[in-house]
C-alpha positions as CSV (number, residue, x, y, z in Angstrom):
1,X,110.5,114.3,74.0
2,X,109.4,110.6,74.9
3,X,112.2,108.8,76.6
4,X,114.3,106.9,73.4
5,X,113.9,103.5,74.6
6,X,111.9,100.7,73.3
7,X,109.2,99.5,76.1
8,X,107.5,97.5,74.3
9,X,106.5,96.0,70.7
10,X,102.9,94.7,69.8
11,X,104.7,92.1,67.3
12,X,107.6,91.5,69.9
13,X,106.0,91.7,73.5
14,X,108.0,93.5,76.2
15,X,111.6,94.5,76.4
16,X,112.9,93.0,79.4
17,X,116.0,95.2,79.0
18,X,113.8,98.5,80.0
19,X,112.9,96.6,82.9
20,X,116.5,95.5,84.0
21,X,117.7,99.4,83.5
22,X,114.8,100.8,85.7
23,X,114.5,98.4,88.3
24,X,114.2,100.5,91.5
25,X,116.8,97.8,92.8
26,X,119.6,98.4,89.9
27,X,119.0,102.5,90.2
28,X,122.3,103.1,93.1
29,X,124.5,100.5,91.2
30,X,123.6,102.1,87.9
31,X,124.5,105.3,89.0
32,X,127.6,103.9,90.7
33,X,128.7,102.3,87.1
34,X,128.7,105.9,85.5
35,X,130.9,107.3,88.6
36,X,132.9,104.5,87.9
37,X,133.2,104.8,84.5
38,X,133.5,108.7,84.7
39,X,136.5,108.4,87.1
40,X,138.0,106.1,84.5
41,X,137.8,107.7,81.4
42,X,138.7,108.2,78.5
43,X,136.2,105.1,77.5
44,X,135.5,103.1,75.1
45,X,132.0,101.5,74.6
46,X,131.7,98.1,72.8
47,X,128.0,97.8,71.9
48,X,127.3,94.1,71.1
49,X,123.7,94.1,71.2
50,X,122.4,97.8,71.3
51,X,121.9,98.3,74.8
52,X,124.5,101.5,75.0
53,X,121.6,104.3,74.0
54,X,119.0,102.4,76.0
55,X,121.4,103.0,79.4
56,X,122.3,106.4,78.4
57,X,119.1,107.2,77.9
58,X,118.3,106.4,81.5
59,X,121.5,106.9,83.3
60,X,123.1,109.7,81.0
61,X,126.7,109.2,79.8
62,X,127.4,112.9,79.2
63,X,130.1,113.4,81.7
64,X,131.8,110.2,80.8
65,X,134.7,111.1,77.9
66,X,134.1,108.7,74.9
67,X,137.5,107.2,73.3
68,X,134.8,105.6,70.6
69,X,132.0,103.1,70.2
70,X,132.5,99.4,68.7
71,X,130.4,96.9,67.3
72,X,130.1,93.1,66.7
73,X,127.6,93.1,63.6
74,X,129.0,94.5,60.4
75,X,126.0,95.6,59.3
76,X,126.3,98.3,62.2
77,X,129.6,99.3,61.4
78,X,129.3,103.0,60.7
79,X,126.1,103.9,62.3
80,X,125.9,106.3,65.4
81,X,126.1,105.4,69.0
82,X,126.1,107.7,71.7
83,X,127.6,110.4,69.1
84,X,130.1,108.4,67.8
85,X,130.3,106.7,64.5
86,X,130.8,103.0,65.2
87,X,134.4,100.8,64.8
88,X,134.3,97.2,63.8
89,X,135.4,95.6,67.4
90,X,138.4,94.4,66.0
91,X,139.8,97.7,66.3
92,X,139.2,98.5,69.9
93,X,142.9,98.1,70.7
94,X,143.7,101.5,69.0
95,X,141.4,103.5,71.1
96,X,144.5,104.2,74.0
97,X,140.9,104.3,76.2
98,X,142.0,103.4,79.9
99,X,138.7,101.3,80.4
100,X,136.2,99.6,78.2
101,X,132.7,99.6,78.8
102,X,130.7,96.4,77.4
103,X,127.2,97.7,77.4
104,X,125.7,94.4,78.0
105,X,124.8,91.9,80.5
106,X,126.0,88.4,81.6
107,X,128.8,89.7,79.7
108,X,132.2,87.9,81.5
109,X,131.9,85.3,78.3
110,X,131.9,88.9,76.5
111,X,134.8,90.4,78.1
112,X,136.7,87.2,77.7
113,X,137.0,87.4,73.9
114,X,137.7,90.6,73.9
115,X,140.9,90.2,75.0
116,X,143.2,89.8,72.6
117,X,141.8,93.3,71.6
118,X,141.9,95.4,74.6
119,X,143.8,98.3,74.8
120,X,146.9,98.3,77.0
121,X,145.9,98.4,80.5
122,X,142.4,99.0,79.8
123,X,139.9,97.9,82.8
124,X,136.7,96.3,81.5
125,X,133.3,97.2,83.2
126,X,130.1,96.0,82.0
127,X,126.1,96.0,82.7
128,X,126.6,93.4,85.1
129,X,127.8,95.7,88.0
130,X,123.7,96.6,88.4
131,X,122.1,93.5,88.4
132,X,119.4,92.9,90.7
133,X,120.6,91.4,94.1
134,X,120.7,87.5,93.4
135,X,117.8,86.3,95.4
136,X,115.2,88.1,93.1
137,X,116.1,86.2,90.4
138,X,114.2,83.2,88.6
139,X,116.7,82.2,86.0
140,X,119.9,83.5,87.2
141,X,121.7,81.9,84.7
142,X,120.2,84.4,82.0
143,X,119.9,87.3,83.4
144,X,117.4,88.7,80.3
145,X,115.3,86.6,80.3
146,X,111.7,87.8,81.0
147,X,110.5,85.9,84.5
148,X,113.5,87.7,86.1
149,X,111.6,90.7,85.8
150,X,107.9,89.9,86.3
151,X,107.3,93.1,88.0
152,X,104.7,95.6,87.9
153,X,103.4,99.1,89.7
154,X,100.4,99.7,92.1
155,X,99.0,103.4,92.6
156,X,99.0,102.2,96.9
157,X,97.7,105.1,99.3
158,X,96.8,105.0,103.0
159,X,95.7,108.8,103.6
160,X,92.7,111.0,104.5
161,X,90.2,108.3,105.6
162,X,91.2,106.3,102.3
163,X,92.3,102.7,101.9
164,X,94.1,100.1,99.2
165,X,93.4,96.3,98.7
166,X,94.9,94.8,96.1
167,X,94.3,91.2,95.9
168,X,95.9,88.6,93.4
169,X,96.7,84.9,93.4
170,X,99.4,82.5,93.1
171,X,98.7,81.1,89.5
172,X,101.9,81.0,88.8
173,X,102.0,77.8,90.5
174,X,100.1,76.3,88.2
175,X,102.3,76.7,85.4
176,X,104.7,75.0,86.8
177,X,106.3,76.8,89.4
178,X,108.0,75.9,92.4
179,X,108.4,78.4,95.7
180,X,107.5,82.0,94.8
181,X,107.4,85.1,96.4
182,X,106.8,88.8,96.1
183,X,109.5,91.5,96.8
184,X,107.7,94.3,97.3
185,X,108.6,98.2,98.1
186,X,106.4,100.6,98.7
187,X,107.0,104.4,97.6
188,X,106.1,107.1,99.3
189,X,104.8,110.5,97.2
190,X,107.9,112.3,96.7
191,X,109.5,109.2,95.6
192,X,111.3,107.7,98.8
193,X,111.4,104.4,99.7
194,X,109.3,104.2,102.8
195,X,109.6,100.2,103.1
196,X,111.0,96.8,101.3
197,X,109.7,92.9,102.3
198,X,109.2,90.2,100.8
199,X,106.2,87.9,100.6
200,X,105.6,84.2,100.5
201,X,103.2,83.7,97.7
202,X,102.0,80.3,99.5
203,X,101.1,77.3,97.4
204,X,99.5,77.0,94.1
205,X,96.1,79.4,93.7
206,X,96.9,81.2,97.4
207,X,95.2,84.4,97.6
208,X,97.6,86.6,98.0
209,X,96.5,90.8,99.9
210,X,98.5,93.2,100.2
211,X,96.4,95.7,102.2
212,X,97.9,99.3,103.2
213,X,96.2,99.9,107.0
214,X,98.3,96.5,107.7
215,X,101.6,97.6,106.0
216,X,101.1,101.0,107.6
217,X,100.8,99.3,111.2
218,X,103.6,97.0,110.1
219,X,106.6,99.3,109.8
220,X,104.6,102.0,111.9
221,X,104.3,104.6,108.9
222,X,102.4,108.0,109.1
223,X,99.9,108.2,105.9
224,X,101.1,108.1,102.7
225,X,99.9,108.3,98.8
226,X,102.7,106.8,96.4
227,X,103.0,103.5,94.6
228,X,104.1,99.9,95.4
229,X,106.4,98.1,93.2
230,X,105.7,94.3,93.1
231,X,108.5,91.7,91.8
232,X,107.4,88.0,91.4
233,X,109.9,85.5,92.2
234,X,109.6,82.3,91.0
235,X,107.3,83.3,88.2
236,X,106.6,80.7,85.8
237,X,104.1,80.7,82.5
238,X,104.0,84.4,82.2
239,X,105.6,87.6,83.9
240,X,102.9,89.6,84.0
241,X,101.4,90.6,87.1
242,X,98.1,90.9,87.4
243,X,95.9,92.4,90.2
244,X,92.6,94.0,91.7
245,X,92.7,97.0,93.2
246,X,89.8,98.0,95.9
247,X,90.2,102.0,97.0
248,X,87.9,102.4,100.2
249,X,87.1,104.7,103.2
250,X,86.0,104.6,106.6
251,X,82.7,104.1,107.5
252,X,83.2,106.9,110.3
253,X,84.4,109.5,108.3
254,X,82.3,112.8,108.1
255,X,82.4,115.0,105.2
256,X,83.7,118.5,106.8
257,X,84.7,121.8,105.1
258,X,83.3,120.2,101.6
259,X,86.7,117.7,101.7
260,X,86.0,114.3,100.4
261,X,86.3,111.9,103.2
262,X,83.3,109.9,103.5
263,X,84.3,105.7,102.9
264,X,80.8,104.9,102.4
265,X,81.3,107.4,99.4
266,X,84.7,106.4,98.5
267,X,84.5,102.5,96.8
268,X,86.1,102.0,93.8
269,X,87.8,99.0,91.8
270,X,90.6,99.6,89.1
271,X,93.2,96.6,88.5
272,X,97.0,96.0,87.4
273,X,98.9,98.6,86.1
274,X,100.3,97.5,82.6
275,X,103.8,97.1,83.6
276,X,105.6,98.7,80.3
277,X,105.4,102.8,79.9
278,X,103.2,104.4,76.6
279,X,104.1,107.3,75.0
280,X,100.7,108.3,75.1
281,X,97.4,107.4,76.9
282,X,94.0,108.5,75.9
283,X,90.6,107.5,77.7
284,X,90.4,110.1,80.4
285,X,87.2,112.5,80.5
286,X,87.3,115.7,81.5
287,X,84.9,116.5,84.7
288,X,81.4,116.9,84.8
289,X,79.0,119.3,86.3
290,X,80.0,119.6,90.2
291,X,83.5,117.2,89.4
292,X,86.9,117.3,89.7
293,X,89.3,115.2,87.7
294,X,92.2,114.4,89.5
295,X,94.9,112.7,87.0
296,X,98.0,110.7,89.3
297,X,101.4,111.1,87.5
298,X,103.6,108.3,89.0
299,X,107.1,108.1,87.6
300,X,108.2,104.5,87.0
301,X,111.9,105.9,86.6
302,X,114.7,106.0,88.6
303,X,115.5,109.3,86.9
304,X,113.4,112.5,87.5
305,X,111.3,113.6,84.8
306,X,112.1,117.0,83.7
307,X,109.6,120.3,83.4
308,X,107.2,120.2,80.0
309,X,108.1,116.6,79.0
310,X,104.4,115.8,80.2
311,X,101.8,117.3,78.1
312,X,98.4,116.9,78.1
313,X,95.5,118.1,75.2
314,X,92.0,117.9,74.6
315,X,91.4,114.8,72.5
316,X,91.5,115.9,68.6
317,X,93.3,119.2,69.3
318,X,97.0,119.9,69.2
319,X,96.7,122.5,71.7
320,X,99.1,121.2,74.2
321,X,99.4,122.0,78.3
322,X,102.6,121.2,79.9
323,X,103.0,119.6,83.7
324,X,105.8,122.9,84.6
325,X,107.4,121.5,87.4
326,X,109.3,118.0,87.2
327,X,108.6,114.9,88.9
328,X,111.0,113.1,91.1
329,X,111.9,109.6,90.5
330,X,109.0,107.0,91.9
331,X,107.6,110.0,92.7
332,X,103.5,110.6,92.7
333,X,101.8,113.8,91.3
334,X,98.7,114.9,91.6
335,X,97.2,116.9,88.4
336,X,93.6,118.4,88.4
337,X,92.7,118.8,84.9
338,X,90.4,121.6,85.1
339,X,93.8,123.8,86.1
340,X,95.8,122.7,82.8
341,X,92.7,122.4,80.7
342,X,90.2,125.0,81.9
343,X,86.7,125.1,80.0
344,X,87.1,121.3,79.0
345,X,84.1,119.7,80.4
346,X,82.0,116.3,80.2
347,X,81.6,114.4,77.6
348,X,85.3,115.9,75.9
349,X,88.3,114.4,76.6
350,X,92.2,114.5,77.2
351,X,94.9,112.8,75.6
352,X,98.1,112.2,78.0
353,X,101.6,112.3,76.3
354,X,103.5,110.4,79.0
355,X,106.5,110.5,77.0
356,X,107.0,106.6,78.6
357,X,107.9,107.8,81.7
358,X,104.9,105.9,83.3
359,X,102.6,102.5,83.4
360,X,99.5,103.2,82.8
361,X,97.9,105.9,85.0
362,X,95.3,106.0,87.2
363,X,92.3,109.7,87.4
364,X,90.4,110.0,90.2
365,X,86.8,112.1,89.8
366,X,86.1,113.8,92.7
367,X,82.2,114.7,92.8
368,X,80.9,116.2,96.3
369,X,80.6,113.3,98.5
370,X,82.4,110.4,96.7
371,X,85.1,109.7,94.7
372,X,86.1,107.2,92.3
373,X,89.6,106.2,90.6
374,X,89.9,104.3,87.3
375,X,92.3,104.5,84.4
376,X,93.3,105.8,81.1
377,X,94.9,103.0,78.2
378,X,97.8,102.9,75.9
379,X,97.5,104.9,72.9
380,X,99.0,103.3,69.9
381,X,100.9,104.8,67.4
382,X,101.9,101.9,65.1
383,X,98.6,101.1,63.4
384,X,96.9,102.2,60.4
385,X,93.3,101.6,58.8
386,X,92.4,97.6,58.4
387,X,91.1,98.3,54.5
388,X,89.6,94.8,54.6
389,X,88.0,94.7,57.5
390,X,84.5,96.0,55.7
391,X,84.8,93.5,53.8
392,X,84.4,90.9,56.5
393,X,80.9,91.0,57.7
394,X,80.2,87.5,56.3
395,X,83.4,85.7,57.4
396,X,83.9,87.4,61.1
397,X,80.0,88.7,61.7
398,X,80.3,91.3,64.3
399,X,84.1,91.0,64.2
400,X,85.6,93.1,66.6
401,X,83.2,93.7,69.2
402,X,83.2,95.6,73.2
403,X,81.0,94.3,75.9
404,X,80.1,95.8,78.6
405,X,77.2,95.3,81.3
406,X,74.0,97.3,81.1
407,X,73.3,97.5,85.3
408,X,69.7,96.9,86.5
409,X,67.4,100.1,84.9
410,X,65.7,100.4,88.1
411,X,68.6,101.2,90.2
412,X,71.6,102.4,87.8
413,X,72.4,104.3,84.5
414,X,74.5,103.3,82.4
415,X,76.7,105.3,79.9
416,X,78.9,104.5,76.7
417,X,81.5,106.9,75.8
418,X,84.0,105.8,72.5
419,X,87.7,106.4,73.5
420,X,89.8,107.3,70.4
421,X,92.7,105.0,71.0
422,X,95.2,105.3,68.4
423,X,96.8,108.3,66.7
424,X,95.6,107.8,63.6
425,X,92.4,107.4,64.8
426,X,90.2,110.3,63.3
427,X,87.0,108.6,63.1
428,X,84.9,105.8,64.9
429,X,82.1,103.9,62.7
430,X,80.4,102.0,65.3
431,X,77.3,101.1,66.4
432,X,75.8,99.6,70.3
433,X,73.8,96.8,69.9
434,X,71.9,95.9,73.2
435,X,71.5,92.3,74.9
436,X,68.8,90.7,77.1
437,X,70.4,88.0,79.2
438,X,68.5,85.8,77.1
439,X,71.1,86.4,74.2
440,X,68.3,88.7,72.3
441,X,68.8,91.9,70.4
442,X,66.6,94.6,72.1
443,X,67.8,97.5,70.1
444,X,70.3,99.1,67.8
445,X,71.7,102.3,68.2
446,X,73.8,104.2,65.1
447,X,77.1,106.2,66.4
448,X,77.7,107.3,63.3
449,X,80.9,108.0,62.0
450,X,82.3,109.6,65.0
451,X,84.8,112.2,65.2
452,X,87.9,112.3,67.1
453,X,87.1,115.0,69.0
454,X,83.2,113.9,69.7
455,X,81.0,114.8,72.6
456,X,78.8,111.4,71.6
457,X,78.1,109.8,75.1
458,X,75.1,107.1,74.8
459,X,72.9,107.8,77.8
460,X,70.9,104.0,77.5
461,X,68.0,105.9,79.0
462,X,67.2,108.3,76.4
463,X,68.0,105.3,73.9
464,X,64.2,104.2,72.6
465,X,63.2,100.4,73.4
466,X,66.2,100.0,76.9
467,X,62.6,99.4,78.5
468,X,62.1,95.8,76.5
469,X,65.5,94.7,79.0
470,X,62.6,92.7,80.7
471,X,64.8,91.6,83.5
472,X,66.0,95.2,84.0
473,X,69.4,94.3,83.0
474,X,72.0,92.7,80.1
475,X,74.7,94.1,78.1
476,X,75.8,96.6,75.3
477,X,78.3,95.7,72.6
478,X,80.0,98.6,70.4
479,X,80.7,97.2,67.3
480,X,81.9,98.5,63.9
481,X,79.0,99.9,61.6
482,X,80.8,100.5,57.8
483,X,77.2,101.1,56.5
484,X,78.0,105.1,56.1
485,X,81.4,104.2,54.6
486,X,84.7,104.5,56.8
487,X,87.4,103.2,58.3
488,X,88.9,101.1,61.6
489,X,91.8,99.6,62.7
490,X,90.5,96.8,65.6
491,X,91.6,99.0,68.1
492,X,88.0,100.1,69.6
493,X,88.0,101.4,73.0
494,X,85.0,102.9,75.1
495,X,84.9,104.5,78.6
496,X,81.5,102.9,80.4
497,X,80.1,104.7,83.6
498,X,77.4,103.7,85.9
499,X,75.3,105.8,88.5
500,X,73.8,104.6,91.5
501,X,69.9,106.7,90.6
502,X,69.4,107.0,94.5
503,X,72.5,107.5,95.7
504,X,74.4,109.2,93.2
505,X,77.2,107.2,93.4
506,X,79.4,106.1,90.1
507,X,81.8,103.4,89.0
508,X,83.4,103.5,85.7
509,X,85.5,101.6,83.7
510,X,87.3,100.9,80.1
511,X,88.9,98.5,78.0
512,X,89.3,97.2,73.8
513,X,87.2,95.2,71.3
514,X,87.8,92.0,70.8
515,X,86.8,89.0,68.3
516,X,85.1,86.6,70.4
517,X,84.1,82.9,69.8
518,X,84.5,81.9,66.1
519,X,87.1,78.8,65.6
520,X,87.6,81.3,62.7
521,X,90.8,83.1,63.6
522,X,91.7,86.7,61.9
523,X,95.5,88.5,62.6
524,X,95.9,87.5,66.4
525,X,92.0,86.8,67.4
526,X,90.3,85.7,68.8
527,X,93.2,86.4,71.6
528,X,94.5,83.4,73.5
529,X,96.7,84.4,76.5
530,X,98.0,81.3,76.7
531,X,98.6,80.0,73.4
532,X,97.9,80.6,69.9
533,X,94.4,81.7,68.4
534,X,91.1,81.1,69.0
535,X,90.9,81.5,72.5
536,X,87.5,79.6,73.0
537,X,87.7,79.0,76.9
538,X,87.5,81.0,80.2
539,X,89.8,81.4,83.3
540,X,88.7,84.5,85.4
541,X,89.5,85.5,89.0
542,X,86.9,87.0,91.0
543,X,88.2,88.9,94.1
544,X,86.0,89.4,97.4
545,X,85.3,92.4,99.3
546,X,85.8,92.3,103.1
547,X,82.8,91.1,105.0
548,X,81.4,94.7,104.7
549,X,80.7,94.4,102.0
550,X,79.1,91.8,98.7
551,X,80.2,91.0,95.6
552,X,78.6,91.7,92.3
553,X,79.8,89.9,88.8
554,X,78.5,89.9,85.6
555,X,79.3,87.1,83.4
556,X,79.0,87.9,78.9
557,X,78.8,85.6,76.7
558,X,79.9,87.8,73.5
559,X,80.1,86.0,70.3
560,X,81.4,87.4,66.7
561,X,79.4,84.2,65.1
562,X,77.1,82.3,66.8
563,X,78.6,79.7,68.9
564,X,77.6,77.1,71.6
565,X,74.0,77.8,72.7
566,X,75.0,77.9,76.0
567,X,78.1,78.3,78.0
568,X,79.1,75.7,80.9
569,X,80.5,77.8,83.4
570,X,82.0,76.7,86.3
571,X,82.2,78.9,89.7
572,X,84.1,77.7,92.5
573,X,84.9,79.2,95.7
574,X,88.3,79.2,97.1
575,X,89.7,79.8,100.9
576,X,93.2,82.0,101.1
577,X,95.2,78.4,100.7
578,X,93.5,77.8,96.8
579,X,91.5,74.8,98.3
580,X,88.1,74.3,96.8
581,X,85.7,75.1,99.5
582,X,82.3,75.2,97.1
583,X,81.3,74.8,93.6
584,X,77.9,76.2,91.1
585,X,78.0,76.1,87.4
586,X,75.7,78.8,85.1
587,X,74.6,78.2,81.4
588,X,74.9,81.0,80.0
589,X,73.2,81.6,76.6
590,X,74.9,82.7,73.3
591,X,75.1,86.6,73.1
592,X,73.4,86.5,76.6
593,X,74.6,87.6,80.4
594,X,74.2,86.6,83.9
595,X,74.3,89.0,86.7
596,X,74.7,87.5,89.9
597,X,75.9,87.9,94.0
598,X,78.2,86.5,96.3
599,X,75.9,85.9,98.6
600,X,73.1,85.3,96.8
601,X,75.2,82.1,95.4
602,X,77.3,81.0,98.1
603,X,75.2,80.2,101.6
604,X,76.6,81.0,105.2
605,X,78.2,78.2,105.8
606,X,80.2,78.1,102.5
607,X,81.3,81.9,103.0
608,X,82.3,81.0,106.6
609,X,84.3,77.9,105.8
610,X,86.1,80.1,102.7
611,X,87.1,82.8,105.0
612,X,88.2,86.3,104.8
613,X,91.3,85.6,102.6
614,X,88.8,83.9,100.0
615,X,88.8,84.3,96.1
616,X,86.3,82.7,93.3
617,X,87.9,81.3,89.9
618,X,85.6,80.8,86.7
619,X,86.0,78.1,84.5
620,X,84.6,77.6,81.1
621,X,86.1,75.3,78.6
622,X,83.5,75.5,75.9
623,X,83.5,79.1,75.2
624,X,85.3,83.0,76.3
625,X,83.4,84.7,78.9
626,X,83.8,88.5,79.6
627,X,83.6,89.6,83.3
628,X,82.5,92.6,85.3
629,X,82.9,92.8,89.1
630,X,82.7,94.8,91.7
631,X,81.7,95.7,95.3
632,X,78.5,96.7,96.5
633,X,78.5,98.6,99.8
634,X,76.1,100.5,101.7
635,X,73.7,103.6,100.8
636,X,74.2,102.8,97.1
637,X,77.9,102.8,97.1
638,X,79.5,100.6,94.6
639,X,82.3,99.8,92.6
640,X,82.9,98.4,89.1
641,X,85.8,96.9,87.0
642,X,86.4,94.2,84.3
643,X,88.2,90.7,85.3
644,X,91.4,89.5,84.3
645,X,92.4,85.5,84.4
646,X,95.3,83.7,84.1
């Protein structure tokens, strides 16, 4: 069963109570508030704002004697909490309970006008005995609200020959914020803390690396494979936590006994972790000829996850494989799908029923030589069919739409697997329509009305007329095709991988349709992040590789109608401080792409003056750019993931 607490709400956002029940900093106090309560029972729980189940849930109240529950809002008078039927409030002083439990936080206001109503004696304890030490607050004044808790998780190993980067920037600062810093804690693979710090964020647009052959030198660790958890102090604008995530080996490592150790084999890219647990996740394929799929369980819990509540199927079946043995809290787990889903092969794939006991997890294909990690996304449950959105050709043109680069033919292939990624999902109509960088339409392929369960990978090379991409490269964009009837929600997902032809080497990444660059504005698109719809401008961060290695990016200009002719892209290079070191602009066409290098664009002298610690933002107020980057190492290794901004 799926833990029964709300994570978050696509009309609501994120439930900043989860995140003040699971903080790995409020897991000890929370445990001591149950002894406390246990030792002081019989209790009685006053339940002003519904937070009682959502603790139980996570801290389990079983051994605790209940004298009743009580409630503030008439309307809940009578319903169930925690077994009990409720009591208006005004009754609490008949309980003869010897303590009161106020299931809320900054509740001393609370407790204060209560008093008149306690029962005899009674000691009054509340949610405030876990809070978060004081220092790792933003708005300590209200302990709820969401910038107290911009946190997020980081899959973080340092094992085997293997590496993690993960780069970000202060851009909180330029919201508005003042000093802000990151508490950090890193988790080892069973789940114990192995280190704590904090970090000064610097000023506003600092790059900010956390990289794990430092923090293993730092505190003098033996290898590890577990997670960080990353807090934001200071936050301001937003409390999400965004991130790039390089996964690397050593250039000296030698493949021996057919173990993957080889760095110049192991470069891959993922990003942040999307900091509020699913109930399910879909998007992960099952292996390939000569491939291993390695899925990483990593609970986000400070409770242990129990055998069988994590279950995994093949995408459109219902026949369900359970992980057998629990998982400790924080703790990592290692699941290789061909053992729980044997016969599943390439281009099937497996639906994860977390049961919200995780962020979003991250699979890693093991194939000979190299490796690669990306993720799975959020399965929704809480759509249905969009009836009218058929009808919108003429008002929204291509509507909802995915793009995705098509890499150079001559030294990559490129692949397009549809991702079912809601429950009520059993059919995708879409089509791929194919992009010069000019902006023109080189071909049209027909999904079909694709099953849940489909096998439908688009190989571009087998598609007739990829050969008129007369630079050798553009993009792809999956788009809904109604013209053999169905049905579609907005929710289009799609799984793209990319092979190095000489190397053998693959990258692959995934992500959702969007409406792009219409003034025209349907439901919540085209999506803003930060402020109401259209979103018709661009604020991406680029991370760099270390010197080792370049940096690729590919820049789409995706349109649902047409829009400017050409963007006005700015691209300016920053040193580790935010200060502008150099500056290029691109003009982009209308439905068009630019692929394009570090080093190719920034001389020397620029790259030398930027430093190691350096980061690239793009600008674009006239229109929404898509981005794709990556790193490009040596013999053909590579890695590739879309951007986030700001």
């Amino acid at each position: 069963m799926p833990l029964r607490i709300e994570t978050f709400d696509n009309a609501r956002g994120g439930n900043t109570l989860y995140k003040a029940l699971t903080h790995p900093s409020a897991a000890q106090p929370g445990k001591t508030l149950v002894a406390m309560l246990t030792r002081n029972a019989p209790v009685a729980v006053y339940d002003p704002s519904g937070a009682a189940e959502a603790f139980n849930e996570i801290f389990c109240l079983d051994r605790v004697e209940i004298a009743g529950a009580y409630v503030q809002q008439v309307p809940r008078i009578g319903a169930t909490v925690l077994g009990h039927a409720t009591k208006p409030v005004t009754e609490l002083a008949g309980s003869c309970a010897r303590s009161v439990f106020v299931a809320a936080f900054d509740a001393e206001r609370t407790i204060a006008q209560l008093q008149p109503y306690l029962p005899n004696g009674a000691q009054a304890f509340s949610l405030d005995a876990m809070r978060i030490p004081h220092e790792r607050l933003t708005k300590p004044s209200a302990y709820l609200d969401p910038l107290n808790f911009a946190t997020n998780f980081a899959f973080f190993r340092e094992a085997d020959g293997l590496h993690t980067r993960l780069v970000t920037a202060n851009y909180w600062s330029s919201y508005g914020a003042g000093t802000v810093t990151c508490w950090v804690t890193l988790f080892a693979g069973d789940g114990q803390i192995l280190a704590e710090w904090c970090e000064n964020c610097g000023s506003a647009g600092s790059t900010i690396v956390l990289d794990s052959r430092e923090i293993r030198d730092r505190f003098g660790l033996t290898e590890f494979c577990g997670q960080l958890f990353l807090h934001i102090v200071g936050a301001a604008g937003h409390d999400v936590v965004k991130y790039a995530l390089d996964i690397f080996g050593d250039a000296s490592s030698e493949i021996t006994n057919g173990d993957l150790a080889s760095t110049d084999c192991s470069l891959s890219s993922t990003h942040d972790a999307n900091a509020w647990p699913a109930d399910r996740y879909a998007g992960l394929p099952a292996p390939g000829p000569g491939e291993r799929v390695v899925l990483w369980l990593q609970n986000s819990h400070p409770i242990q996850i129990p055998p069988y509540d994590i279950r995994l199927n093949p995408m459109g079946e219902e026949h369900l494989a359970s992980i057998s043995e629990p998982i400790a809290p924080f703790a990592t787990r290692a699941v290789d799908i061909s053992k729980i889903l044997p016969g599943l092969t390439w281009p099937r794939q497996v639906e994860l029923r977390a049961g919200k006991n995780m962020v979003r997890p991250r699979y890693e294909i093991l194939d000979r030589s190299r490796r690669r990690i990306a993720h799975v996304n959020v399965e929704r449950a809480d759509l249905a069919a969009d009836l009218d959105l058929p009808k919108l050709a003429v008002t929204l043109g291509k509507g909802y739409l995915l793009p995705a680069p098509v890499m150079p033919l001559n030294k990559w292939q490129s692949l397009v697997l549809p991702t079912p990624m809601a429950v009520g999902q059993a059919e995708l109509p879409i089509a791929a329509l194919v992009y010069d960088p000019e902006g023109n339409e080189v071909l049209r392929h027909s999904f079909g009305r694709v099953p849940r369960a489909h096998e439908a990978a688009l190989d571009l090379d087998e598609v007739a007329g990829i050969e008129a991409l007369h630079e050798g490269y553009g993009h792809v964009e999956l788009i809904y095709d109604f013209s053999a009837g169905g049905t579609a929600d907005g929710w289009l997902h799609a799984l793209f991988r990319y092979r190095h032809r000489r190397s053998g080497h693959a990258a692959e990444t995934s992500f959702g349709a969007h409406v792009f660059n219409t003034i025209l504005t349907y439901r919540d698109e085209p999506q803003s992040y930060s402020g109401r719809p259209p979103g018709l401008s661009t604020r991406l961060f680029l991370r760099l590789g270390e010197p080792a290695y370049d940096t690729l990016c590919q820049l789409i200009y995706p349109a649902s109608r047409p829009w400017r002719a050409a963007s006005a892209t700015e691209i300016t290079l920053h040193d580790g401080t935010g200060r502008e070191v150099a500056r290029t602009s691109l003009a982009i066409p209308c439905s068009g792409s630019r692929l394009w290098y570090y080093r190719d664009v920034f001389d020397a002298a620029a790259r030398t003056r930027a430093g190691a610690g350096a980061h690239v933002m793009i600008r674009d107020a006239t229109c929404r750019l898509f981005g794709y980057h990556g790193l490009v190492g040596h013999n053909g290794s590579f890695s590739l993931d879309h951007m986030f901004g700001f």
